[in-house]
N, C-alpha and C positions, 0 to 999 in steps of 0.2 A: 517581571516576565521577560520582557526585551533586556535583560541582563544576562537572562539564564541563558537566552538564544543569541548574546553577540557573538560566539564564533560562529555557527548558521547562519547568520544573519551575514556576516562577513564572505564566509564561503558564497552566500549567494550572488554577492552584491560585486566580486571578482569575477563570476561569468558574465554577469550582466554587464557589467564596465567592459571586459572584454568582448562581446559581442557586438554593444552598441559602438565602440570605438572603431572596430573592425572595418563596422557598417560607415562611419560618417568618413573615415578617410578613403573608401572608395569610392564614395557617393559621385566625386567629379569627374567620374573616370565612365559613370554607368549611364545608361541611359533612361531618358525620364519619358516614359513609363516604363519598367524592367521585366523581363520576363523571369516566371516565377513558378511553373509549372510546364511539365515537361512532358510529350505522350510516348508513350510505347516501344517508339521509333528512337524517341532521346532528341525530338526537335520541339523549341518551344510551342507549348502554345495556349499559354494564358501569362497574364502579365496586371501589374499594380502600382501603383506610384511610388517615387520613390521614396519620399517618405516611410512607407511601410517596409523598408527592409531595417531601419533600426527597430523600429516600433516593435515588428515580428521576432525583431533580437532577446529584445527587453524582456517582451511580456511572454515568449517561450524560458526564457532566463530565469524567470520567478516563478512560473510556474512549480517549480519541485518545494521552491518555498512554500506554496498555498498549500499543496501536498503533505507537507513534512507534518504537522500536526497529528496526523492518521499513526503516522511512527517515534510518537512521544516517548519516551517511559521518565515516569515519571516527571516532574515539570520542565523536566530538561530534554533535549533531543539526541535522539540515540543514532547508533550505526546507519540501519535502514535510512532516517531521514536525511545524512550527507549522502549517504548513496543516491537515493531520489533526486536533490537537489543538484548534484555533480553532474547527473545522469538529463537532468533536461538544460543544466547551464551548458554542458560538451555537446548537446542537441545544438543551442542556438548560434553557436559560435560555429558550428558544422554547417546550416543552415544557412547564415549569412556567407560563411567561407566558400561555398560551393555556388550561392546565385552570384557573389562578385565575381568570382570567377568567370562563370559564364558569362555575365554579361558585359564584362568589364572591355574597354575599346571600341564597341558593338555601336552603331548610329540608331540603330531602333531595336527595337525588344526581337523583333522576327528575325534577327540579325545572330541573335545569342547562340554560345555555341552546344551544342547537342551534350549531356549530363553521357557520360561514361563511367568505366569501372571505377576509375578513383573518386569519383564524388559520390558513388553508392560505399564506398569501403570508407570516405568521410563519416557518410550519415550515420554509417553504424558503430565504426571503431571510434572513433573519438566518445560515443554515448554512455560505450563500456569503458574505457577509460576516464570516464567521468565519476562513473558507478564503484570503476576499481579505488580510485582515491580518494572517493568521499568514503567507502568502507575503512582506509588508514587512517583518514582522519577522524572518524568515530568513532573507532576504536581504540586512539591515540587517547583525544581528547573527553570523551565520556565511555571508559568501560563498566559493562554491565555485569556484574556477577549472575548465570545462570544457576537455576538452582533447580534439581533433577533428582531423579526419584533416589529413595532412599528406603535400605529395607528393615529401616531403624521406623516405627511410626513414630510421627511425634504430632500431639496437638498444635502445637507451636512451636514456629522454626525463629528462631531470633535474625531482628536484623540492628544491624548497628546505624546510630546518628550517622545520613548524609552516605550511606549506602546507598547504590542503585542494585536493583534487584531484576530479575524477569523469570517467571514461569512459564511452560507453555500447552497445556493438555489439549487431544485431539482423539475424536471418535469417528471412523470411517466407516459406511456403508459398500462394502466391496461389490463390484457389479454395475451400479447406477449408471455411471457416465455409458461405462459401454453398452447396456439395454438401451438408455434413452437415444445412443447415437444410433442402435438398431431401427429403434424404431420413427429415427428423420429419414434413415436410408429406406426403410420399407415405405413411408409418407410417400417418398419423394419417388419410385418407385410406381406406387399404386395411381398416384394424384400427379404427372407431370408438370403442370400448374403451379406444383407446390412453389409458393415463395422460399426466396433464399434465408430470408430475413427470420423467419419462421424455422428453418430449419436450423440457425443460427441460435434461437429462441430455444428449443427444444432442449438441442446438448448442453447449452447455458444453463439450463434447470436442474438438467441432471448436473451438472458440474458444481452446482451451487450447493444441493441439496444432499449430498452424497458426503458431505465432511463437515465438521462441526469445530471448530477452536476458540479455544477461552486460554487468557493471557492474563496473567496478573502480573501487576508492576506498580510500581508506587502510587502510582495517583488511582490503583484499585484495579476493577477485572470489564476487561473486551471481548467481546466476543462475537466470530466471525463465522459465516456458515458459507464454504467453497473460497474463502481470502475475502469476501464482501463484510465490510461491519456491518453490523445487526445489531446492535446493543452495546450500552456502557456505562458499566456502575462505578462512581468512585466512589475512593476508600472513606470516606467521611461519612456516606449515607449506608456502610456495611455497618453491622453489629457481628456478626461470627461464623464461621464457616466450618462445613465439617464432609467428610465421605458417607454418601449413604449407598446401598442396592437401590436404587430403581425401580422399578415395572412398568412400561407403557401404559398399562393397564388401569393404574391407578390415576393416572393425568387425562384419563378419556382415549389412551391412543399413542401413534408415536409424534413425529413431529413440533412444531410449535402449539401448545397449550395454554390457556387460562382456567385452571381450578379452584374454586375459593378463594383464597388468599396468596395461589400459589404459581407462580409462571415456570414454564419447561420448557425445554429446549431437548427434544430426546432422540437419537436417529436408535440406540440399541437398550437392550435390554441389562442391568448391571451395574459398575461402579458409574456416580456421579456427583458432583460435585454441587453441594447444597447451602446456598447463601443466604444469609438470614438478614434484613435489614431493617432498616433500624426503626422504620414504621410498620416492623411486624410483617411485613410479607416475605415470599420465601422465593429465588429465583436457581433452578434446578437446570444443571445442565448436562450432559452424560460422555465425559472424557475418560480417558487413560492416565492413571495416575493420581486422582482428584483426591487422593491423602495427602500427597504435598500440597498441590496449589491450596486446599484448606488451612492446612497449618503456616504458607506462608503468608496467607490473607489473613489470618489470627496474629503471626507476629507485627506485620503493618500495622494491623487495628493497634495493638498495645502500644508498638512506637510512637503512632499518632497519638493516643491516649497519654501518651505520659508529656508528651512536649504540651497537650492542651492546661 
């Protein structure tokens, strides 16, 4: 595993060296405790020892590493995950680059000088350029072959020895987010009171609950409702896949279901994508396209099957 991820592992471990180096050669220049937090105005006014600005280096630095997981495909790590990774190691080194800054020549933390436009154009352009080059380099170093609809059906779509693959189906409910934010604005409106937190909660539901995504890739199929994972089968515990029609009806309803033997995941009515495993339960989900992502979770299964 840590084979598959040494260039990840390497990407990460370059922001991180950069970050904490950053951090220890200004260290005698800053003042002990440093200011670390800035109000409003742009003058300090919170502050930490200094210790903590490598530390906050580091462990900002690896962060996108703990992340990258979530953007597998397959055992190996895909575009997305240098992206993430790039995206919080150009954080930390943005982070440390702007508190040295500040506080660097300063006799006490209250001393520090006030965060201005260029250390807001720090925080954020260097984060995207972190994002931008982990995408070259993951596209560089692990390309993925997407695989997309096709008006050919096929039970099974082949995939070759040491192929990375990705499918990606997606069912929307049109409307959702915008009623639910109707109805935080009317809350909030009616009830002055209303917490923000709550109102935050509200469109968050609708956001969640309004889009459905199932992703198959080698190690089997994800599946996400509004970007949040919710579920994940891998390809070992599949037995076969295939497109059915649907009906709410039949699962008790739309939404998340448990029927007999059978789990659903359904926001509309029609094509969805129907997975059979391998202790006989059946987990239903209802995307766009679910003829492909069936026949390419069929060819998996048989790739797997013939190397066992």
């Amino acid at each position: 595993m840590v084979a598959r991820n040494s260039r990840l592992l390497l990407w990460a471990a370059v922001w991180a060296l950069g970050a904490v180096a950053l951090a220890l050669v200004a260290l005698s220049s800053l003042p002990d405790p440093l200011a670390i937090h800035w109000g409003p105005d742009g003058s300090p006014d919170g502050s930490a020892p200094l210790w903590a600005l490598p530390a906050t280096g580091f462990l900002v630095a690896v962060l996108g590493l703990v992340l990258a997981p979530i953007f597998s495909v397959g055992s190996e790590p895909s575009m997305e995950a240098f992206a993430v990774t790039g995206m919080s190691g150009a954080l930390a080194v943005a982070l440390v680059g702007v508190a040295s800054y500040a506080n660097w020549g300063a006799d006490s933390w209250t001393e520090a000088r006030e965060i201005g436009v260029l250390a807001i154009v720090a925080l954020f352009g260097l984060p995207l350029l972190g994002i931008a080059s982990g995408i070259v380099l993951g596209k560089h170093w692990y390309p993925v072959k997407l695989v997309e609809r096709s008006h050919v059906s096929r039970d099974v779509i082949e995939v070759e020895s040491g192929e990375r693959v990705s499918w990606v189906g997606r069912a929307r409910v049109k409307g959702v987010p915008l009623g639910m934010f109707a109805v935080a604005i009317a809350l909030i409106f009616f009830l002055p009171e209303f917490p923000l937190w709550a109102f935050v909660l509200v469109v968050g539901v609708g956001m969640v609950f309004s889009q459905v995504e199932a992703q198959v890739t080698n190690d089997g199929l994800r599946v996400r409702l509004g970007g949040v994972p919710v579920r994940r089968i891998s390809l070992d515990s599949i037995s076969s896949a295939r497109m059915i029609d649907a009906e709410p009806v039949e699962f008790g309803g739309g939404g998340g279901r448990v029927v007999g033997g059978k789990t659903a995941i359904l926001l509309l009515a029609g094509e969805a994508l129907a997975v059979t495993l391998r202790n006989g339960r059946q987990f239903v989900i209802s995307v766009d396209d679910a003829a492909t992502g069936a026949g390419l979770i069929n060819g998996l299964v048989e790739l797997d099957e013939s190397r066992g």
